[in-house]
N, CA, C and O atoms as a GROMACS GRO file, in nm:
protein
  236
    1UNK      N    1   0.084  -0.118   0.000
    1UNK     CA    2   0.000   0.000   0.000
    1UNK      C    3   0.089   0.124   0.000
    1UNK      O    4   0.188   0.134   0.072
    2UNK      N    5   0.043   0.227  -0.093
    2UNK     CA    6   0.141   0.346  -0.072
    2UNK      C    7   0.107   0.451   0.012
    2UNK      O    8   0.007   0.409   0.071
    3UNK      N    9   0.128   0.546   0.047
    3UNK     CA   10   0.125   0.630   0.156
    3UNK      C   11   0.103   0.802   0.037
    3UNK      O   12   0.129   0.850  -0.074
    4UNK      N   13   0.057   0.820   0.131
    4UNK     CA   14   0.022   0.978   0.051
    4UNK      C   15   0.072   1.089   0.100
    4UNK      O   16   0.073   1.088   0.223
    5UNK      N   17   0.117   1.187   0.050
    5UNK     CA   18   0.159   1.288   0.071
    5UNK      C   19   0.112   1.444   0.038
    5UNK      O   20  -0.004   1.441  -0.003
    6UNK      N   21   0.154   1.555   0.042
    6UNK     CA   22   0.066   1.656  -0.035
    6UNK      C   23   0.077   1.686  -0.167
    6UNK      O   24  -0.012   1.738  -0.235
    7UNK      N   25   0.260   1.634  -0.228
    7UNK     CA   26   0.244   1.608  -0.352
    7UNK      C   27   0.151   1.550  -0.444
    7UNK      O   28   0.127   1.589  -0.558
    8UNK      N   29   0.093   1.437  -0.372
    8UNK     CA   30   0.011   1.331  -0.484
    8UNK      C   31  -0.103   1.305  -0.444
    8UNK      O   32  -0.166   1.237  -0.525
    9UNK      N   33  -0.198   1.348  -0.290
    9UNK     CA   34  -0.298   1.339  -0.286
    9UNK      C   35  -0.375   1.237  -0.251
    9UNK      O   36  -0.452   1.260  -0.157
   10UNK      N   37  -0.377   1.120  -0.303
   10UNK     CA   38  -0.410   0.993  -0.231
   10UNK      C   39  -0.387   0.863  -0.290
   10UNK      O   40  -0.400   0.869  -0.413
   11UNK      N   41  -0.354   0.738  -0.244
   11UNK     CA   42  -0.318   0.662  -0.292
   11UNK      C   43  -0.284   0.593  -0.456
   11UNK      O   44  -0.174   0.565  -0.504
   12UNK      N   45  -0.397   0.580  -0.507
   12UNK     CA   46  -0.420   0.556  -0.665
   12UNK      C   47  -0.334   0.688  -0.741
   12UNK      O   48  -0.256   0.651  -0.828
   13UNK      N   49  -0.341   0.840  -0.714
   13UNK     CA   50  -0.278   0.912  -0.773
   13UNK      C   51  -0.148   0.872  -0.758
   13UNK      O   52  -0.099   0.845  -0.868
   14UNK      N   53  -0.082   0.859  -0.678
   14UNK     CA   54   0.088   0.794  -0.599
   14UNK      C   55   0.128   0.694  -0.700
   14UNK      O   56   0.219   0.696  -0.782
   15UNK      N   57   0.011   0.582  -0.666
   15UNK     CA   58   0.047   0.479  -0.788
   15UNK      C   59   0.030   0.557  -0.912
   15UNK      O   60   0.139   0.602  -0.949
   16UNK      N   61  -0.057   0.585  -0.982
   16UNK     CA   62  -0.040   0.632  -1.137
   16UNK      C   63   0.102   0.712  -1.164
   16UNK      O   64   0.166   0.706  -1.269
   17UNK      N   65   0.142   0.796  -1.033
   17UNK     CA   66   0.235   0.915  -1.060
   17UNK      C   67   0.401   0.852  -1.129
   17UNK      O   68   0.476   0.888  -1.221
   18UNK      N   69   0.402   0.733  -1.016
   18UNK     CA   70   0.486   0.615  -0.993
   18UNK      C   71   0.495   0.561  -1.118
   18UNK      O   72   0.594   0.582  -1.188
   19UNK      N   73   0.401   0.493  -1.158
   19UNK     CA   74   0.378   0.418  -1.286
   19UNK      C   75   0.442   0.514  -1.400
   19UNK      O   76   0.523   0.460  -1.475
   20UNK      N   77   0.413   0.655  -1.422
   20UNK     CA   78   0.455   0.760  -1.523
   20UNK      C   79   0.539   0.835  -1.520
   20UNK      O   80   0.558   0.929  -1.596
   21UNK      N   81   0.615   0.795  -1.410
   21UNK     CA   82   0.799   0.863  -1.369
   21UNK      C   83   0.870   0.657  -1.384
   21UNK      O   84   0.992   0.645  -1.400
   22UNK      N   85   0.816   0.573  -1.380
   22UNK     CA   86   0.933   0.487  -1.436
   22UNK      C   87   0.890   0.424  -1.572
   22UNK      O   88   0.957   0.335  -1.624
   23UNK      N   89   0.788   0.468  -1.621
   23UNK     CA   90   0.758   0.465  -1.805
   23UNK      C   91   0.852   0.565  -1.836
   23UNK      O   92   0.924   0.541  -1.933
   24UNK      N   93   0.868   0.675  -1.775
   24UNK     CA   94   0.944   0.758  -1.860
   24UNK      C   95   1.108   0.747  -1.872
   24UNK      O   96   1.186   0.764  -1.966
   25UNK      N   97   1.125   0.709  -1.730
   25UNK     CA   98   1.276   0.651  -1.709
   25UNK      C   99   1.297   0.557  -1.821
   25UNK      O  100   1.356   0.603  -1.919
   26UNK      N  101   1.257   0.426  -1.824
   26UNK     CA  102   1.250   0.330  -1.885
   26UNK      C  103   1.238   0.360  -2.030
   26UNK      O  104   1.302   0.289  -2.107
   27UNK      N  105   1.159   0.461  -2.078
   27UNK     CA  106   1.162   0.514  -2.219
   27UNK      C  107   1.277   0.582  -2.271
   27UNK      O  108   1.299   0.580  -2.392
   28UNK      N  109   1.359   0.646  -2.184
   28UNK     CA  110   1.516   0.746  -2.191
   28UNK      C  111   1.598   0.607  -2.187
   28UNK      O  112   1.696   0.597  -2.261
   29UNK      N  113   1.563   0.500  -2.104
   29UNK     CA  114   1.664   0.391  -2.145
   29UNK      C  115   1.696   0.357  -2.261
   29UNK      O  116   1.788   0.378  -2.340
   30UNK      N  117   1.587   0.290  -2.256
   30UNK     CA  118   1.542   0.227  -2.441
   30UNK      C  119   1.613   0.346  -2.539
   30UNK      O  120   1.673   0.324  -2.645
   31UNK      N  121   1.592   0.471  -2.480
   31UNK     CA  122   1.627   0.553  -2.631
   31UNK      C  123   1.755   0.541  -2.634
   31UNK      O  124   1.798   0.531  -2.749
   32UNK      N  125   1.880   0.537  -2.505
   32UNK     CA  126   2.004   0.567  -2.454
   32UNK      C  127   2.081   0.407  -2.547
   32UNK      O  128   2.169   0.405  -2.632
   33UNK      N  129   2.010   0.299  -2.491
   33UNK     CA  130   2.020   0.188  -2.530
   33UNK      C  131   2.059   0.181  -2.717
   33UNK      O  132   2.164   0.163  -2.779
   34UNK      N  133   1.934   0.203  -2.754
   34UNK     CA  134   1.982   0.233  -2.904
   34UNK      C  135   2.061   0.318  -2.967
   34UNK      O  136   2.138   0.287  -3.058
   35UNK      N  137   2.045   0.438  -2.918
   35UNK     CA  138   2.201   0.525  -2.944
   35UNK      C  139   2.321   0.461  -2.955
   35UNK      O  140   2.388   0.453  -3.058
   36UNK      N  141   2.364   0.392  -2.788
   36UNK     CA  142   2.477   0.359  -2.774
   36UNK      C  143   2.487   0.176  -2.869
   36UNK      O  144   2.589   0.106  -2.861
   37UNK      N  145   2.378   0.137  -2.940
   37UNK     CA  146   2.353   0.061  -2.991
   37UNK      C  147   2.401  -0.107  -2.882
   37UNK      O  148   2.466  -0.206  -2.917
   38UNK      N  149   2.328  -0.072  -2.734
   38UNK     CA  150   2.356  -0.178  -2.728
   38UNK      C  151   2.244  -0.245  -2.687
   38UNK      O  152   2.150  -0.167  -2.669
   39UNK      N  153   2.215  -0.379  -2.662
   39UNK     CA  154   2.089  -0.435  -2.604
   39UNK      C  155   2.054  -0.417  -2.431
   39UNK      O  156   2.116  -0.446  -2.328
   40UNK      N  157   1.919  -0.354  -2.463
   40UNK     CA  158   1.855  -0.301  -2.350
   40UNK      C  159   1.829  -0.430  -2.212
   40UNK      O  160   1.830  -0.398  -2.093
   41UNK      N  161   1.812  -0.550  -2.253
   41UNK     CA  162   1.832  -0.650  -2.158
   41UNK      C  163   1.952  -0.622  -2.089
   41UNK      O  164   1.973  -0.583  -1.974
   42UNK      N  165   2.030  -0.650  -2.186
   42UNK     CA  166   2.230  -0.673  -2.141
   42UNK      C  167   2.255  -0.565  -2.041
   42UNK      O  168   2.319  -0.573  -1.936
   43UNK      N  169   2.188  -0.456  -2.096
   43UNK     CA  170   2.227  -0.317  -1.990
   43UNK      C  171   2.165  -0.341  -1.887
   43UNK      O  172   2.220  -0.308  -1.781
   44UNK      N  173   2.022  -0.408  -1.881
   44UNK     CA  174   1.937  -0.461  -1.752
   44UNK      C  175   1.984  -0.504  -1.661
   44UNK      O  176   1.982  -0.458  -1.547
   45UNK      N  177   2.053  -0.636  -1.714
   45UNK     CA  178   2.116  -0.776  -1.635
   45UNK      C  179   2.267  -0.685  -1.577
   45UNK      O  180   2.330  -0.717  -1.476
   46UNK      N  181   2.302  -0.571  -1.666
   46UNK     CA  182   2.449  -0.579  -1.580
   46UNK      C  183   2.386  -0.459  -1.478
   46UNK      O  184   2.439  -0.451  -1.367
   47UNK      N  185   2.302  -0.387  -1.504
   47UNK     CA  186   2.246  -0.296  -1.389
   47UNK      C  187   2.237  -0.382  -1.233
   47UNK      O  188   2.288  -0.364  -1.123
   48UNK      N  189   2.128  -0.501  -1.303
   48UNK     CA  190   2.119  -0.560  -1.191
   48UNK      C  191   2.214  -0.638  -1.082
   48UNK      O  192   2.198  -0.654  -0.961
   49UNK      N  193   2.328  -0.686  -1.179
   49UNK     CA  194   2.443  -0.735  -1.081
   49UNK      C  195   2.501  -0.611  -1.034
   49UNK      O  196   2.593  -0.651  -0.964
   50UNK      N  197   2.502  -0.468  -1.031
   50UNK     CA  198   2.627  -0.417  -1.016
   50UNK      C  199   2.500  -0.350  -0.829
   50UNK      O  200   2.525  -0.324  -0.711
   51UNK      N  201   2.359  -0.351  -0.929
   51UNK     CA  202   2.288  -0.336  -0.758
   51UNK      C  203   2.322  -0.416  -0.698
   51UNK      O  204   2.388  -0.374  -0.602
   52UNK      N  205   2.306  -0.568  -0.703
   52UNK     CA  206   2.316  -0.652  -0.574
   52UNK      C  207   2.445  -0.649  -0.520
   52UNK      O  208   2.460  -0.638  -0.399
   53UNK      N  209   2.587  -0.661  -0.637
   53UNK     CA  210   2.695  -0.631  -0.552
   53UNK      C  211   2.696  -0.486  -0.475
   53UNK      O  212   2.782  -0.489  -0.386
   54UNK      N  213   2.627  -0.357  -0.480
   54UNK     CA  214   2.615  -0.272  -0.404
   54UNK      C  215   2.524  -0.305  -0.283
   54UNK      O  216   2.567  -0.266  -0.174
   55UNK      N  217   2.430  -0.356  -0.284
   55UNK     CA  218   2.360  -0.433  -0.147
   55UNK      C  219   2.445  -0.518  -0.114
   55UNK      O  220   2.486  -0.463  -0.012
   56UNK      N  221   2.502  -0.608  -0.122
   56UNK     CA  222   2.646  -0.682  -0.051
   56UNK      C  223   2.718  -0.609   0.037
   56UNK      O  224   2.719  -0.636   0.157
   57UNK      N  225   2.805  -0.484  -0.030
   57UNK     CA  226   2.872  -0.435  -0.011
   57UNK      C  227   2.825  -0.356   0.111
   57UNK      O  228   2.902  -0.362   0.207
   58UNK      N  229   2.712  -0.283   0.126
   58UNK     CA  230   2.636  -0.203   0.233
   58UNK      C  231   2.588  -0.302   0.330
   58UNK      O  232   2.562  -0.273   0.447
   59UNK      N  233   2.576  -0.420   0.281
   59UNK     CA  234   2.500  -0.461   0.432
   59UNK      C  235   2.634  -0.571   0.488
   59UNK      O  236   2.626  -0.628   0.597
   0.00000   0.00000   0.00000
């Protein structure tokens, strides 16, 4: 459940707001991705190892 604030008003807005700040992230990927012509998975998968070795590392 999300929590509300005065930015966003009440729950469902939070979620939608959420939902349309990481479509948009995710859309600058994809575009960054093809520029640098590489595959948007590959950039995924190494994102994701370089988080968990940063959660390792912190906890």
């Amino acid at each position: 459940m999300l929590n509300t604030d005065s930015n966003t008003g009440n729950p469902q807005q939070a979620q939608q707001r959420l939902s349309h700040e990481i479509t948009h992230e995710l859309e600058q990927c994809l575009a960054l991705c093809q520029q640098l012509r590489i595959d948007f998975y590959d950039c995924l998968a190494h994102a994701r190892i370089e988080f968990e070795r940063h959660q390792r590392e912190q906890g």
